[in-house]
C-alpha positions as CSV (number, residue, x, y, z in Angstrom):
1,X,-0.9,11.6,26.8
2,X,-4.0,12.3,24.0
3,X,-5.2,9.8,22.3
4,X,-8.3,10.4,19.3
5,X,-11.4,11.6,20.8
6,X,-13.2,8.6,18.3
7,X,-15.9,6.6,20.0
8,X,-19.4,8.6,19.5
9,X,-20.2,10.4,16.3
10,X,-18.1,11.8,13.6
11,X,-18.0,15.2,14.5
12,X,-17.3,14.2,17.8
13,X,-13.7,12.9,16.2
14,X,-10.7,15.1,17.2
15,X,-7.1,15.7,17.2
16,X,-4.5,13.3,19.1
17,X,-0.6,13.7,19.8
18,X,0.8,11.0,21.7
19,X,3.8,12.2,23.0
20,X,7.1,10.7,24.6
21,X,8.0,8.6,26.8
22,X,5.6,4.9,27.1
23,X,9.0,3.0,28.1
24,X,11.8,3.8,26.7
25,X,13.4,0.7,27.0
26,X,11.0,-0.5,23.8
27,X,12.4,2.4,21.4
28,X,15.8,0.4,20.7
29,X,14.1,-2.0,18.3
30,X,15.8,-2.4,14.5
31,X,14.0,-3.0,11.6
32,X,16.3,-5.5,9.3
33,X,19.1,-4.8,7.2
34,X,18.2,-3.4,3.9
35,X,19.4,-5.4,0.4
36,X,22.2,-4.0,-1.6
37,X,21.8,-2.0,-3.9
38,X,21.2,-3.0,-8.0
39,X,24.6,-2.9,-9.4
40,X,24.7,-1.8,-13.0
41,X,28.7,-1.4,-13.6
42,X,28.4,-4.1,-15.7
43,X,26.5,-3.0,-18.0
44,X,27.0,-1.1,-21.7
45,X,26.3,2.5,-21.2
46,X,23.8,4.2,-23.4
47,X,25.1,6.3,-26.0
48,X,23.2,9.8,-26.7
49,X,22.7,8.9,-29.8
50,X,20.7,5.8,-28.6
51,X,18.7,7.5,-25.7
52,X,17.7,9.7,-28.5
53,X,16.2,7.3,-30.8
54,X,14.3,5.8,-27.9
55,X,12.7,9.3,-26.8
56,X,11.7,9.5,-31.0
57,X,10.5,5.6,-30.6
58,X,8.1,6.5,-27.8
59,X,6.7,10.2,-29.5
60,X,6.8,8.6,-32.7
61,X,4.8,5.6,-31.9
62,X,1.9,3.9,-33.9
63,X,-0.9,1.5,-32.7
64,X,0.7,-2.1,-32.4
65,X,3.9,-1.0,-32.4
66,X,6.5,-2.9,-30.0
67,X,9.6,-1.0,-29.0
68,X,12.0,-3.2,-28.4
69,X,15.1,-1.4,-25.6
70,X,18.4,-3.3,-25.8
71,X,20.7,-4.4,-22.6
72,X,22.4,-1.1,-21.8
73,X,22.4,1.5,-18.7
74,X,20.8,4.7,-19.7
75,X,21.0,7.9,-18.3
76,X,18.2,9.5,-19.2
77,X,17.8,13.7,-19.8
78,X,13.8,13.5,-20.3
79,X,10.9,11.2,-19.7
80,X,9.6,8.6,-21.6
81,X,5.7,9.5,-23.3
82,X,3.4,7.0,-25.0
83,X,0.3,9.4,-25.6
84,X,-2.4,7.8,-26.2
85,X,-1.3,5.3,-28.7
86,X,-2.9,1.3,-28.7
87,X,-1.7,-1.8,-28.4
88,X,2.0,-0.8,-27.8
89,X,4.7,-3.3,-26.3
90,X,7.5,-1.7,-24.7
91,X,10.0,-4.6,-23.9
92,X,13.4,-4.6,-22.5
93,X,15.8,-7.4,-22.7
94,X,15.4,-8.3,-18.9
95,X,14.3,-6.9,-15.9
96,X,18.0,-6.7,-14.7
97,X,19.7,-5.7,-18.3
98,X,17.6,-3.0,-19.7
99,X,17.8,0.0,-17.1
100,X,16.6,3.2,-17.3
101,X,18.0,5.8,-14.9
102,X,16.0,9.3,-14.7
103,X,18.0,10.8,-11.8
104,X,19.2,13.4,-13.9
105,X,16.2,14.7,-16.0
106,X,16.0,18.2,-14.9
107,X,11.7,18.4,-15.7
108,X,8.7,16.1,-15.5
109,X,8.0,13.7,-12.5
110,X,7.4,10.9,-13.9
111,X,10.2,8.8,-15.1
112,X,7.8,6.8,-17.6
113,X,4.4,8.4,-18.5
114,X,2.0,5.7,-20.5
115,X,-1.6,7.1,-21.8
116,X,-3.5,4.3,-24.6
117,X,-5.1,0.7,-24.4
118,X,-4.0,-3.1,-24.7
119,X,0.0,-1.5,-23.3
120,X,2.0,-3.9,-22.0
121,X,5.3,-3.0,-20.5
122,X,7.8,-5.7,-19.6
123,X,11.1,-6.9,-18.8
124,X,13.2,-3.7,-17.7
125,X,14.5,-1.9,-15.3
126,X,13.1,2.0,-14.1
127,X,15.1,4.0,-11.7
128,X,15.6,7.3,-9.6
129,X,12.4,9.2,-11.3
130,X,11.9,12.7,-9.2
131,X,8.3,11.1,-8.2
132,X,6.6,8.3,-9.7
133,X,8.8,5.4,-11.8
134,X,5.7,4.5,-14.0
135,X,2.6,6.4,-14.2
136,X,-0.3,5.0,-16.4
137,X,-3.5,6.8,-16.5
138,X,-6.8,6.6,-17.9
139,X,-5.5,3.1,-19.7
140,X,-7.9,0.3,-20.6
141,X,-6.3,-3.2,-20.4
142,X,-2.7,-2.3,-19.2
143,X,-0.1,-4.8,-18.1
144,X,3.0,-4.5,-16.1
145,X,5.2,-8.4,-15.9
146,X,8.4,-8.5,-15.2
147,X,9.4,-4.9,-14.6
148,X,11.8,-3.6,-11.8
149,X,11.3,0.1,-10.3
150,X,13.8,1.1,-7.3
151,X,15.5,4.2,-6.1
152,X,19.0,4.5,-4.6
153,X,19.4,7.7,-2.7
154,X,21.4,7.7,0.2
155,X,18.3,9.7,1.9
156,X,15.3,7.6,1.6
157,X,13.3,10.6,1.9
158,X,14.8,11.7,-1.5
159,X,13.4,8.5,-3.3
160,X,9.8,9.2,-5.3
161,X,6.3,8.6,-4.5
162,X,5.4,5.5,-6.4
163,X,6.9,2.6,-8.2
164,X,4.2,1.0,-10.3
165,X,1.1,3.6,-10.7
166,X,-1.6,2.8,-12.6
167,X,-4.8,5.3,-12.0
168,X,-7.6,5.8,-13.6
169,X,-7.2,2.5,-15.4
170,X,-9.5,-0.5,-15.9
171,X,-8.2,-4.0,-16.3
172,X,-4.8,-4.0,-14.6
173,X,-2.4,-6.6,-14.4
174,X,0.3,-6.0,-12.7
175,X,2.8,-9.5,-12.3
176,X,6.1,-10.8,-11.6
177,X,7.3,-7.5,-11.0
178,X,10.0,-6.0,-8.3
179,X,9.5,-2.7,-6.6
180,X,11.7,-1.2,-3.9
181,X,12.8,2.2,-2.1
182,X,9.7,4.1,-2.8
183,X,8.8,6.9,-0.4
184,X,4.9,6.0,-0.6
185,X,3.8,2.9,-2.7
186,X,5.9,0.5,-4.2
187,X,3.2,-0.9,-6.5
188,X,0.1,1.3,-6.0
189,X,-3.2,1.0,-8.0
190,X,-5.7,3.7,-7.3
191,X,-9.0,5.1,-8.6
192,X,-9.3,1.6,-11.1
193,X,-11.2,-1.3,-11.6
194,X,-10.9,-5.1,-12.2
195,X,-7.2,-5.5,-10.9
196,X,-4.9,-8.4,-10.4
197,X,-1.2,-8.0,-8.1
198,X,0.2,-11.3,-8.4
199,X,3.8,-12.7,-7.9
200,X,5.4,-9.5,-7.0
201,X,8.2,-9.2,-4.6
202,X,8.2,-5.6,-3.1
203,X,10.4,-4.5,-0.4
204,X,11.6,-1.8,1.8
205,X,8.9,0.9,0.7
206,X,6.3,2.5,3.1
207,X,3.6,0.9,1.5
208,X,4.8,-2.4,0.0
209,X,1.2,-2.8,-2.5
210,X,-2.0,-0.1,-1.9
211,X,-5.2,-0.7,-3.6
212,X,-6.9,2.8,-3.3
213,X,-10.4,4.0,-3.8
214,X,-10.6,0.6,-6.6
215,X,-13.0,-1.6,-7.3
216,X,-12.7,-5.7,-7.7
217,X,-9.2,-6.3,-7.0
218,X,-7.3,-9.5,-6.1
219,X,-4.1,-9.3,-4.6
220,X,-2.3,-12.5,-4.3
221,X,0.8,-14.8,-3.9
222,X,2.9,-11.9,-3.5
223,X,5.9,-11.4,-1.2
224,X,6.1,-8.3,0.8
225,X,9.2,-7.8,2.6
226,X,10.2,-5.0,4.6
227,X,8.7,-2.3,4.1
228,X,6.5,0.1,6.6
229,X,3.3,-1.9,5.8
230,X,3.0,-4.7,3.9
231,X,-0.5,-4.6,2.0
232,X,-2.8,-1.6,2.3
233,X,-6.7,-1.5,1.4
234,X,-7.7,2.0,1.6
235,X,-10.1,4.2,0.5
236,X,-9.5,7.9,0.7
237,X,-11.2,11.1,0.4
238,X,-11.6,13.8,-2.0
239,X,-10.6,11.3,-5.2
240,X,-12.1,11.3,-8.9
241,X,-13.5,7.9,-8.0
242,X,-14.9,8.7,-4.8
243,X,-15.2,5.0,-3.3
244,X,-14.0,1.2,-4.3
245,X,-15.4,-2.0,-2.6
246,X,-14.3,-5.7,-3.3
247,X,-11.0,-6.3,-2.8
248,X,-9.3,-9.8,-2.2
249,X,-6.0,-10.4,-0.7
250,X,-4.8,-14.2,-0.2
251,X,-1.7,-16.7,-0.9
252,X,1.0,-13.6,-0.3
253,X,3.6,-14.4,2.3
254,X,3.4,-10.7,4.3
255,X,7.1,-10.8,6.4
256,X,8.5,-9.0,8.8
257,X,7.4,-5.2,7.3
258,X,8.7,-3.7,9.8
259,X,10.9,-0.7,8.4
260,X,11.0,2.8,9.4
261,X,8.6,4.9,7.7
262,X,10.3,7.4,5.5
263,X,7.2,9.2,3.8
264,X,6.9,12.7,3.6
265,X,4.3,14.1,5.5
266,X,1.7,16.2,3.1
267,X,-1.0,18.2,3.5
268,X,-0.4,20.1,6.7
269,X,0.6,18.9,10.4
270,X,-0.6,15.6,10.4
271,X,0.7,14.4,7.0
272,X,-1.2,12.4,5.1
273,X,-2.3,8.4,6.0
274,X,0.6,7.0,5.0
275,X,2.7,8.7,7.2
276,X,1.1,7.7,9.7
277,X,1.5,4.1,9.1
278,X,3.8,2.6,12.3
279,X,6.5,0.0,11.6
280,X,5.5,-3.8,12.2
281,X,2.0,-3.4,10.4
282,X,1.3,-6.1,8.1
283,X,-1.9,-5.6,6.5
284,X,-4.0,-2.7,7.0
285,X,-7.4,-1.9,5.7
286,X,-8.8,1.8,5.9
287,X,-12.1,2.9,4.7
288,X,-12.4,-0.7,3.5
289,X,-15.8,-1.9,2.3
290,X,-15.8,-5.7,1.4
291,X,-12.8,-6.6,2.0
292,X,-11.5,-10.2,2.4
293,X,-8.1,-11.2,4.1
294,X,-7.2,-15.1,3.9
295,X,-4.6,-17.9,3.4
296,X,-1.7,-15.7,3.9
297,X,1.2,-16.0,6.1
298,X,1.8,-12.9,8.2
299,X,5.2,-13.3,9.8
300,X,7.2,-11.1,12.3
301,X,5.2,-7.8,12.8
302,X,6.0,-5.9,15.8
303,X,2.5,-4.1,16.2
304,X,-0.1,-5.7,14.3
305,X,-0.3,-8.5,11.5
306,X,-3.7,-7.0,10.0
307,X,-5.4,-3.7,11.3
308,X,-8.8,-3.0,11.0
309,X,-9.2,0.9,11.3
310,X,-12.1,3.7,10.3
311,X,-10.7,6.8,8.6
312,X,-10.8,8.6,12.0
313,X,-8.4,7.0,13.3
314,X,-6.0,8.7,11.1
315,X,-6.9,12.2,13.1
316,X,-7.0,13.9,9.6
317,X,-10.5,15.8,9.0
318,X,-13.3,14.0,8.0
319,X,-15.2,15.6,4.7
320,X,-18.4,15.1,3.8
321,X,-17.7,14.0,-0.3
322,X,-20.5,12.2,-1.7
323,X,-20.5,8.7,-2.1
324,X,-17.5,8.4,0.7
325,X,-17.4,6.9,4.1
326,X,-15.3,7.0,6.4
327,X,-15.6,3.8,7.9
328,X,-14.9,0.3,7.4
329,X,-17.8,-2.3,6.6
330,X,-17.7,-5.7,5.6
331,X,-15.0,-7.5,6.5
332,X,-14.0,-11.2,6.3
333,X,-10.6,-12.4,7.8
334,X,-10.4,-15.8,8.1
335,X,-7.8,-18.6,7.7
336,X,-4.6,-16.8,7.9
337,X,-1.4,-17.9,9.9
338,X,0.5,-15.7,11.9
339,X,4.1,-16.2,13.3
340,X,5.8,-14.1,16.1
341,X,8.8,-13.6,17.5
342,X,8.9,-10.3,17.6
343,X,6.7,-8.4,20.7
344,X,7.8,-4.9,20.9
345,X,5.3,-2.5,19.4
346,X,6.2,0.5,17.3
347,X,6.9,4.0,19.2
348,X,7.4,6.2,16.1
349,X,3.7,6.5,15.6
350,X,0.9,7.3,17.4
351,X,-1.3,3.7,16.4
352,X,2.1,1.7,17.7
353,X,1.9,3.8,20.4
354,X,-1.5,2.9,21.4
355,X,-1.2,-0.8,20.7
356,X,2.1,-0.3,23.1
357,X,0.2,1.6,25.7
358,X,-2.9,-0.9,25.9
359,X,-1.7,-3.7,24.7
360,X,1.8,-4.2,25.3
361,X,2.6,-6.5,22.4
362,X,2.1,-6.9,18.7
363,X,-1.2,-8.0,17.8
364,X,-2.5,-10.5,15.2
365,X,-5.6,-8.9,14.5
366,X,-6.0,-5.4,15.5
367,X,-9.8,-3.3,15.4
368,X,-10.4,0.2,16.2
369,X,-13.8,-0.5,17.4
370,X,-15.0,2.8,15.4
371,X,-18.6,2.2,14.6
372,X,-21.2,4.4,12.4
373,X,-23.9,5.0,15.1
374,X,-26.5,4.9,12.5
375,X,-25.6,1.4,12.2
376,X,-25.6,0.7,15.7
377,X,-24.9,2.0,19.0
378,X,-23.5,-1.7,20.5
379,X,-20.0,-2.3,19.0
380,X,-20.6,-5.7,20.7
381,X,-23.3,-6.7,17.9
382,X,-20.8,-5.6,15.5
383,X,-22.8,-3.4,13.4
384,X,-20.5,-3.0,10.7
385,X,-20.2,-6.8,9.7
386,X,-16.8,-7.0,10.8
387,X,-16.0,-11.1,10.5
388,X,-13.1,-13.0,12.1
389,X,-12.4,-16.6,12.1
390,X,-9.0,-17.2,12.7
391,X,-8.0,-20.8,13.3
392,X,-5.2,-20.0,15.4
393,X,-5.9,-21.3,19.0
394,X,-3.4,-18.7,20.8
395,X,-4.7,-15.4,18.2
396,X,-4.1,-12.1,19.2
397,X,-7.3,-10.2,18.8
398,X,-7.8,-7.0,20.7
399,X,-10.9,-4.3,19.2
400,X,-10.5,-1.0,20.8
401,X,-13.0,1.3,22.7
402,X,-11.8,4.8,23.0
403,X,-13.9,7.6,24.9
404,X,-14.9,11.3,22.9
405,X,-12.6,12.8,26.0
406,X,-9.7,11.0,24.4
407,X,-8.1,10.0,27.4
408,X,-6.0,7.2,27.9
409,X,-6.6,5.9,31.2
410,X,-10.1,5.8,30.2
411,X,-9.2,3.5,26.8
412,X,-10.4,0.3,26.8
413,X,-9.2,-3.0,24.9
414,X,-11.8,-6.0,24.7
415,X,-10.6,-9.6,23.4
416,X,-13.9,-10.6,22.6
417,X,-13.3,-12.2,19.1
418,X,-16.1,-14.2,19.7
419,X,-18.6,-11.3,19.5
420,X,-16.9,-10.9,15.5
421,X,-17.0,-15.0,14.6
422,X,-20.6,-15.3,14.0
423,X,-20.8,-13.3,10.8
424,X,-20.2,-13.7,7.0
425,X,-18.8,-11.8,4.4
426,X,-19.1,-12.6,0.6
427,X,-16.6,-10.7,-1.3
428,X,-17.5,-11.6,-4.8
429,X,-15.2,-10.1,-7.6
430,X,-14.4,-11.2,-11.5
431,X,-11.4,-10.6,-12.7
432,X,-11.5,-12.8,-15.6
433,X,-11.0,-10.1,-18.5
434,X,-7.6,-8.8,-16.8
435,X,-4.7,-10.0,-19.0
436,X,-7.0,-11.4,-21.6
């Protein structure tokens, strides 16, 4: 067995497989049941004539405009543009009663494609878009409420990349919304700033909610059910916006994500970091840079209920873009709860491999150990500010140390929380112009 050569420097960083067999009695676990799916039978079909009035309401759109889409299935043969145009409402007559279906549009990715300022889309239904349900770029004070996005192929692997997407975008507000099914992120905000995820139930996607490469984001009293991983802080290389810091994630209720991950590994061998996302991980933070984790329940993860990781533990290359790092600074969790009746780590991936291997049971609070040696050479004086003060008198916390030779015997695992309890982290962020 390999494991990451990722203990001195960067370049010292190098490629792991962990292959086969660590017990095979642990690889019978089953991730839950997944929910039916949305049945539409009921509703009034579309005609032709009325999906072609709404493709002329969306090109023909003026500034303060709200198009108004009545209770009906439609089966749509093109995507739905807003180009640059202000201040435009697109409404539905309910999240469950206005659906539009794009399984069948034979060009574009995107089922709907929104480009302007002061948008608000709310109260309808997006399904089976080739990749992303709704992409909004490059918006200025967008809003998402009470919108649905889901896929129902038979072969998850089929389904598209993102549900909710806004990039690019400053004040986001994304709320009361219900995303499923996606093959990457269910709601995903990346490259943006001043963000608020709030009262969103997402479920059985890789990446329930992702808050990529942003700045001053709060993600809160959301559910996230069943997906691969629950709630992801990362920041990744080679992005527009090369970096994001301040990021708060509190009040959700982060349950039993412990489904198989269906993404679809990119960008040679290794895929890309989500794929590499094992079941049973509730939170994970990657690249994070002032990051604070409390006040959520974390319930029922088979291999860690928050992970703490540098970018090298993903074994992808590490560039050298300006203004990126790989690791992860700054970081308060404190105040959470975790419940756990499941122990059996994941096998499908090489980090529920390792926690497997070393650890032999799900963990609470999970560390990679992965320090910037011009920080520090001591990982035991925690030179990255990495800050941990659980209440929880029986808390799983195990922090990593994993030799450049990679090998596993020679892996070791430390429970020394109390070298990480002595620290504080101020994540300050203002969010009061989102939704305004």
């Amino acid at each position: 067995m390999n494991f990451p050569k990722i203990i001195s420097t960067a370049s010292r960083f190098a490629a792991f497989t962990v292959v086969g067999a660590i017990a095979l009695w642990l690889s019978a676990c089953s991730t839950p049941a997944t929910k039916d799916k949305m049945d539409v039978s009921a509703l009034p079909k579309a005609t032709p004539e009325q999906i072609e009035a709404l493709v002329e309401r969306f090109i023909e759109a003026k500034e303060g405009e709200t198009i108004e889409i009545a209770e009906g299935l439609y089966d749509m043969n093109t995507q739905l543009i807003l180009d640059k145009v202000n201040k435009v409402t697109i409404k539905g007559a309910g999240m469950y009663n206005t659906v539009l279906s794009f399984k069948n549009i034979k060009t574009g990715g995107e089922g709907m494609k929104i480009a302007g300022d002061g948008v608000t889309l709310q109260d309808f239904t997006v399904m089976d878009a080739p990749g992303d349900c709704i992409k909004t770029q490059h918006c200025n004070d967008i809003t998402f409420r009470a919108v649905n996005t889901t896929w129902t192929h038979q072969d998850l692997a089929k389904n598209g990349t993102y549900g909710i997407y806004p990039v690019q975008c400053k004040n986001v507000l994304v709320e009361k919304c219900e995303v499923s099914h996606s093959r990457d992120a269910g709601i995903y905000v990346g490259q943006s700033e001043n963000i608020i995820v709030r009262d969103n139930y997402v479920f059985e996607n890789v990446a329930g909610i992702e808050i990529e490469n942003s700045d001053n984001a709060e993600v809160y009293n959301n559910i996230t059910e069943n997906n691969t991983g629950g709630i992801l802080v990362f920041n990744l290389p080679g992005l527009p916006k090369a970096f994001g810091s301040r990021t708060k994630v509190y009040n959700n209720t982060i349950k039993e994500n412990n489904h198989d991950n269906f993404a679809v590994p990119i960008g040679g061998p290794n895929g890309n970091a989500v794929t590499m996302i094992p079941p049973g991980s509730g939170i994970v933070i990657l690249a994070g840079n002032d990051v604070e984790i409390f006040n959520n329940k974390l319930i029922n993860h088979k291999t860690y209920s928050i992970a703490i990781a540098s970018y090298h533990i993903t074994d992808l290359p590490i560039p050298t873009h300006p203004g990126w790092s790989p690791f992860t600074t700054n970081v308060s969790v404190h105040d959470n709860t975790f419940e756990r009746t499941m122990g059996v780590p994941d096998l499908t991936k090489d980090m529920g491999k390792l926690v497997a291997a070393k650890c032999f049971k799900s963990q609470d609070v999970l560390y990679d150990g992965i320090i910037d040696e011009t920080k520090g050479k001591d990982p035991t004086k925690n030179p990255m500010n990495i800050c941990v003060k659980e209440k929880q008198s029986d808390l799983r916390f195990s922090r990593f140390l994993i030799p450049a030779s990679g090998e596993i015997s020679k892996i070791e695992v430390f429970n020394d929380v109390q070298n990480f309890n002595n620290c504080t982290v101020n994540v300050k962020t203002d969010v009061g112009a989102v939704g305004k």
